[in-house]
C-alpha positions, 0 to 999 in steps of 0.5 A, a space after each residue: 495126897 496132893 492134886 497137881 492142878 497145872 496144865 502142861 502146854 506145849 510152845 512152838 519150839 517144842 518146850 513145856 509151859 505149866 500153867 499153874 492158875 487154879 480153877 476155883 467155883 463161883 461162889 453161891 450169892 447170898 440175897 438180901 433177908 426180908 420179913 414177909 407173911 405167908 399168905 397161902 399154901 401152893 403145892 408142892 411146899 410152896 408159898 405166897 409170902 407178901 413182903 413189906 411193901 405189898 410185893 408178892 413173893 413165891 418162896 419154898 422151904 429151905 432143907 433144914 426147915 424141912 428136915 425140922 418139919 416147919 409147919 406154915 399157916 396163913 398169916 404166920 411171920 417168917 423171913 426170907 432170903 430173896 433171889 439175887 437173880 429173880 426178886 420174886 422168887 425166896 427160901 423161907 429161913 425161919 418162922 418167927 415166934 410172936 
């Protein structure tokens, strides 16, 4: 089954124009990853991770680290994606095993 996505416009003389451009998402940005240690747990599953350079991070659990039931502790090393739009926010990927 084939969706015809051109819009029909109609011109002062009475004739159709197609437009044929096509609607298409924006697509998601990914942040940059980065290596943290948790320090703290707040509710709602988030977290306090500091950052290399002293920075204080607020991150929560991705889905599929929930769905693997992820168990955090203060001073566990995880890394994070980060934010494109807000530095201080993150979504913890994965826990890193010593």
């Amino acid at each position: 089954m084939d969706i015809d996505r051109s819009i029909s416009k109609k011109e002062p003389g009475g004739r159709s124009i197609q437009d044929t451009s096509q609607v298409t998402a924006a697509k998601p940005q990914s942040g940059r990853q980065v290596e943290g240690i948790v320090q703290r747990e707040l509710p709602a599953r988030l977290f306090e991770v500091a950052l290399e350079g002293k920075q204080i991070v607020k991150a929560t659990v991705t889905d599929r680290a929930t769905k693997d039931f992820l168990r955090l502790l203060p001073g566990d090393r995880v890394i994070l994606t980060l934010s494109p739009q807000d530095a201080t926010r993150g979504r913890i990927v994965e826990r890193k095993t010593l």
